[in-house]
N, C-alpha and C positions, 0 to 999 in steps of 0.2 A: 604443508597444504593438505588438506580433508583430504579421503579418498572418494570418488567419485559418488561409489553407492553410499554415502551420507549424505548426499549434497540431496537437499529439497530442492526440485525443479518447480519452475512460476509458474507452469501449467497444474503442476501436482498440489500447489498449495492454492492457486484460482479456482481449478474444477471437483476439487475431493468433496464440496457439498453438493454440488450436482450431480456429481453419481453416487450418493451414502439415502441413507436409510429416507431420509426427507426429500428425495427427488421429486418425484412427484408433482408433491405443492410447489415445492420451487420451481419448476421447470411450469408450471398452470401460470402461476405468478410471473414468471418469468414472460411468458409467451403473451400474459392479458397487457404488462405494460409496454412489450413492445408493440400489440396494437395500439394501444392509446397513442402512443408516439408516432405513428406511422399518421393517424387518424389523423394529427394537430399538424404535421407535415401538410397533409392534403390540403389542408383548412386553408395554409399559408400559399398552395397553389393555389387555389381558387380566388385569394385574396390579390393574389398577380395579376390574375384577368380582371378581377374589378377597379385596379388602378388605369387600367388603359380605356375603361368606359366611364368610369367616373372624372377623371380627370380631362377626358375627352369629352364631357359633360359640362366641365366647368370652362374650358375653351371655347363652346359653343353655348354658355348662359342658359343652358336648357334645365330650368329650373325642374321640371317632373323627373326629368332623369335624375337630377340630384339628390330629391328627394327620396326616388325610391332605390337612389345606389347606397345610402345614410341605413335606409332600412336594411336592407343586403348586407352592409358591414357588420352590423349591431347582431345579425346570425350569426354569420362568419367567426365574429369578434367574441361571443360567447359561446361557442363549439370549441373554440380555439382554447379557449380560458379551461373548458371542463376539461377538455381532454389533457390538457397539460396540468392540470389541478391534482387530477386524477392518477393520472402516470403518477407525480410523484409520493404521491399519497401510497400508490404499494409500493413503488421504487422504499420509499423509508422503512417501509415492513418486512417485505424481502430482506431488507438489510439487518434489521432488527432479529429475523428470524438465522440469517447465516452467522448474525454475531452471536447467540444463544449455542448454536451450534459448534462455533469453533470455540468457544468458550468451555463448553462443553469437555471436549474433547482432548483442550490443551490441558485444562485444570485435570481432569482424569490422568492425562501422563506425568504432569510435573511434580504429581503427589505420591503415584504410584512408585512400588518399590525405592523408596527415599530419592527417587530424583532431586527433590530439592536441594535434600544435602551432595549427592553426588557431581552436583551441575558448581555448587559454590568450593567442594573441596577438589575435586579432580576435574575442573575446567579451563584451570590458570586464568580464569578471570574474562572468558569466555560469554559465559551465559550472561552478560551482565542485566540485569533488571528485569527478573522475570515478570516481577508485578506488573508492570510498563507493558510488557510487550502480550501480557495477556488483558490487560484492564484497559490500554488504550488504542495500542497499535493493531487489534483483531478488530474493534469498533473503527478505526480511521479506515484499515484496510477495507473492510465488505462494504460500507458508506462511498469511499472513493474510487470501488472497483464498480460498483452497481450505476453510479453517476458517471462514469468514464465512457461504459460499455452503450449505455441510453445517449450520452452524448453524441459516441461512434453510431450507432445505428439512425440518430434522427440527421446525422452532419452526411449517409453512407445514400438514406432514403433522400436525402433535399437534393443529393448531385443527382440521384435518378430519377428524379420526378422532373427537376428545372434543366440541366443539361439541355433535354429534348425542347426545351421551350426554349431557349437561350440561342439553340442552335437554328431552331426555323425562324428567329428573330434579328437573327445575323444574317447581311446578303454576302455577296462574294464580293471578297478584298481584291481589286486588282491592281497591280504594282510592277514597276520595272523595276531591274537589277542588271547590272551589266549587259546590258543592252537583250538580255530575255522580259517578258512579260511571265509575270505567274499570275496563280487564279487561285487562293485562299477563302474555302468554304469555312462557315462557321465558326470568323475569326474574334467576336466576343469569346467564346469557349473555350478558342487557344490564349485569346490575351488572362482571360481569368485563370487559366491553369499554370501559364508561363508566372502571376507575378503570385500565386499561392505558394509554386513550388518555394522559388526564389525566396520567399517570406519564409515559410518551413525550413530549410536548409540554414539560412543566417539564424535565425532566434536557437536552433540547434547547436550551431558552433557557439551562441554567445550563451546560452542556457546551460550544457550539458554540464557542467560541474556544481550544479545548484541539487545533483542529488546525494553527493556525495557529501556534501556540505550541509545539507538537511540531515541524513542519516546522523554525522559526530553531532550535530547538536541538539538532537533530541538524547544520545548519548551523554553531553555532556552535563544536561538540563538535571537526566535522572539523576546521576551522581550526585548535582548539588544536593537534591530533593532528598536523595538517601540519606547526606550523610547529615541534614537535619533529622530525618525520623531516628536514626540510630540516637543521636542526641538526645531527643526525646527518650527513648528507651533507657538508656544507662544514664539519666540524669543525677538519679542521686550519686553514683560513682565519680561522675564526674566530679560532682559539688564535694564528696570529700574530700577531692585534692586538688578544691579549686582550679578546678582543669577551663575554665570558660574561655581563658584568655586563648589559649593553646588551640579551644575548638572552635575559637572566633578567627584565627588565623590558617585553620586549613578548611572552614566555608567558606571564607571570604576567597580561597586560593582557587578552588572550584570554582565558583561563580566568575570568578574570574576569566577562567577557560572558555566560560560559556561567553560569554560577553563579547573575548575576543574570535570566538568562531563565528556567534551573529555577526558583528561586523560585515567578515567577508562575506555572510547571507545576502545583509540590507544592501553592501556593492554589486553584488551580483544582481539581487532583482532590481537595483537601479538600472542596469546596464539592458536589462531585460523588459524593465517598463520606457527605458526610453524606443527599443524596437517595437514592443508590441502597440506601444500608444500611436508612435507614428503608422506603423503599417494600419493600424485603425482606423487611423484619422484620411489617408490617404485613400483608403479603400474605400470611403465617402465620398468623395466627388472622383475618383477614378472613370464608372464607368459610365459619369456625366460627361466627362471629355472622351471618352472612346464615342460616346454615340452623338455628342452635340454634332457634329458636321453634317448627319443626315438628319436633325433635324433641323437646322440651320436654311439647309437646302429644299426643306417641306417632304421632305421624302417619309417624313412619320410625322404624326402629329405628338402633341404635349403628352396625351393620354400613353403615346406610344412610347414616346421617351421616360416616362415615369416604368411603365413597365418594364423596359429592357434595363432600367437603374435598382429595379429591385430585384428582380430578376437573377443581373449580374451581381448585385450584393449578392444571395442566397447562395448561388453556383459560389463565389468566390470565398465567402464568409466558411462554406460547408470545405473545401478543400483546404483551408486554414486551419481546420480544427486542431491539429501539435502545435500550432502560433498560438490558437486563443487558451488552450488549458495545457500550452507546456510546463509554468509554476507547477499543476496540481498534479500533472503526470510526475514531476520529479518530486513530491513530496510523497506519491500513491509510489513509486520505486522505491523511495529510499525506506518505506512502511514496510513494502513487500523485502525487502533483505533483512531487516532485522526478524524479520517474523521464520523467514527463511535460516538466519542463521542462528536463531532459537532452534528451531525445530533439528535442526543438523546436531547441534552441541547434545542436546536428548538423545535423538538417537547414537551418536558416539558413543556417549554414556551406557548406555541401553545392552549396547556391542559390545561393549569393553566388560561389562557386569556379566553377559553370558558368559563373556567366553574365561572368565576366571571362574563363575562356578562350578564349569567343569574340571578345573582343576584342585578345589576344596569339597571334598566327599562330608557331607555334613549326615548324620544320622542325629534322631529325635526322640523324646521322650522316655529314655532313662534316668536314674537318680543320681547321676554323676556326672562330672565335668571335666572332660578326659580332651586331651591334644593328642597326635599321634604324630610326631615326625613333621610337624608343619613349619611350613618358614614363609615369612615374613618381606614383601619387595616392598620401595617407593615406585611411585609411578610412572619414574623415567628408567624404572629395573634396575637402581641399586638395591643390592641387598641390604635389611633389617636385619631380621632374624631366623637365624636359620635352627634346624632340626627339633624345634622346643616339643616338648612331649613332658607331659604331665597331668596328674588327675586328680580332681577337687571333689572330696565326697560330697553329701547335703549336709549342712550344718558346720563344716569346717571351715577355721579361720584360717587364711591365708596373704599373706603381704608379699606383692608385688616390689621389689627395691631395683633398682639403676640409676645410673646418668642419666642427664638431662639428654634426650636426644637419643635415646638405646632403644626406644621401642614400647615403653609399658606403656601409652592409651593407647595406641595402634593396635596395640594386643587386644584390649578390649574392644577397638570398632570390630578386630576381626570377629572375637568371642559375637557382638551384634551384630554380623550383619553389614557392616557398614563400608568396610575394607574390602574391595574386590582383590587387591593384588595379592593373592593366599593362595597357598596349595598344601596339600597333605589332607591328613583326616580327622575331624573332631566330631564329640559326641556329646550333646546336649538336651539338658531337660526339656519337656513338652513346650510349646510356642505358650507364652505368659507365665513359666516360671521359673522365669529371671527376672531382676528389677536393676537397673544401674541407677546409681545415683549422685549428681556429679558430687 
């Protein structure tokens, strides 16, 4: 298990753009789309109050009023449009500009001081798919974090804008129980909250393992994808020794993998579109049968039952928000851990490279190539090679000989750079005059 201080926290890897160099504009950007959202909220209040007069309009055949409730929509209805147009029009730029950003920032570290190579030889297989996780999973993540965040806040603004209307819309429930009488204010409110929770907690239990199950298979996708490009790359090697068959049998073994872990994906969101569809579907005529009985009774008219149906959809739909984008939350988790446990496997790496150069004292630009008592570990701290001490003038020829497995390229990562697990002292010519050549 990682030690703690490598572990990237969700918060640290959600808010490090919002408080780095580009705050600012982000947080201007930030602040104009959640006006437009709030704005197109409102829009949708007001469109509340004109289902109860329009509608109450058309129960009483009052042709002027319809007409000019048609005109009043057609404002409403195009305020509505801009303002949501609009929102997402910076929402996509905002994201565009955090994906430039962490882009940015990740390609700076993965190149710097040979992380790349460090991340594929001492990671045991760790870091797998850099490319992936900087080329696609930093654009899914700021995309699906920016649409998450505008969802929460328009689903946060509809419960506090309609609550308050839901609630002076609802009279008091009165009801016996064991021979007491209760008085239940504002029981629309409670029935919407009661079958949201309900809905949130079930699609959770039937959901929660669709992230983990997204995470291996974007995992296993890259693999396939890899170990075509590598194909690509060593083609001609292969073809001298008719290797096709060989690399037809372990793509096809990958794809494999993948294949059988969608699978259990497509069962999982079966099990999850058959909840979410019905809660849907149900939440449709829901709170036509909560409120029919008072209109039944005349106690609101048509106009009024239309409003308290949309009303209660809003209140209802908004406290369902983890029902209606629980799929994208567990594809926007399983983004956020790969990105996360990218970022840990570098910084490991990062640690692990300090804290060995201070145990190999390297000096610089003399004309020889001198060892002094240096030795040699693997990375789980067996020992290589131990005490080696020796000195290379310029221009002298020198042959390296041993066994397979004694040490002589590791000698040379350390001679580059490359080998963190080193200690003792070497002394080598200026930075670019050495050449290795495989």
């Amino acid at each position: 298990m990682m030690d703690k201080q490598y572990r990237c926290s969700l918060s640290r890897l959600l808010f490090s753009y919002w408080k780095g160099e580009e705050r600012k504009k982000a947080w201007i950007m930030g602040l104009l789309i959640a006006a437009l959202t709030i704005a197109a909220v409102y829009m949708t209040l007001l469109l509340n109050d004109w289902f109860n007069s329009f509608y109450s309009a058309l129960q009483n055949y009052d042709c002027q009023a319809i007409y000019h409730g048609l005109i009043q929509f057609t404002g409403y209805a195009f305020a509505y449009i801009a303002f949501s147009v609009y929102a997402d029009y910076f929402q996509q730029k905002l994201a565009l500009r955090w994906r430039r950003w962490m882009t940015e920032k990740y390609l700076a570290r993965w190149t710097a001081g040979d992380m790349y190579y460090r991340m594929e030889v001492f990671s045991g297989g760790r870091g797998d798919n850099p490319d992936q996780r900087i080329s696609e999973d930093i654009d899914s993540f700021t995309s699906q974090s920016l649409s998450l965040m505008q969802g929460l806040l328009q689903a946060v603004t509809t419960i506090v804008c309609f609550i308050v209307v839901l609630w002076n819309l609802s009279e008091t429930l009165t009801f016996t129980l064991w021979g007491h009488t209760f008085y239940l204010e504002g029981y629309l409110v409670w029935t919407a909250l009661l079958y949201s929770v309900a809905g949130t907690w079930v699609t959770h239990q039937v959901g929660k393992k669709l992230i983990a199950l997204n995470y291996e298979q974007q995992k296993r996708e890259a693999n396939f994808r890899f170990g075509m490009m590598r194909l690509r790359d060593t083609a001609e090697s292969v073809a001298f020794y008719h290797g096709g068959g060989r690399e037809n049998q372990a793509l096809f073994f990958r794809f494999l993998l993948a294949v059988a872990n969608q699978y259990l994906v497509i069962k999982k969101n079966k099990q999850l579109s058959w909840l979410t569809s019905g809660y849907g579907q149900i939440a449709i005529i829901f709170p036509f049968v909560v409120a029919a009985p008072r209109y039944l009774t005349k106690k609101i008219s048509l106009g009024g039952l239309m409003q308290i149906a949309n009303c209660f959809g809003k209140v209802q739909d908004s406290l369902s928000y983890l029902v209606n984008v629980y799929t994208g939350i567990a594809s926007w988790q399983a983004c956020a851990n790969r990105l996360r446990a990218f970022t840990d496997h570098m910084e490991a790496q990062t640690k692990a490279a300090q804290q060995a150069e201070k145990k190999l004292r390297i000096t610089r630009g003399g004309h020889v190539l001198a060892l002094h008592d240096v030795q040699v570990d693997l990375p789980n701290g067996e020992e290589l090679l131990r005490h080696v001490s020796m000195t290379f003038k310029e221009g002298e020829k020198v042959i390296i000989r041993g066994s397979s497995g004694a040490g002589k390229s590791t000698l040379l990562r350390v001679l580059a750079g490359l080998w963190p697990y080193a200690e003792g002292k070497m002394e080598l010519p200026a930075e670019g005059a050495m050449l290795f050549i495989p």
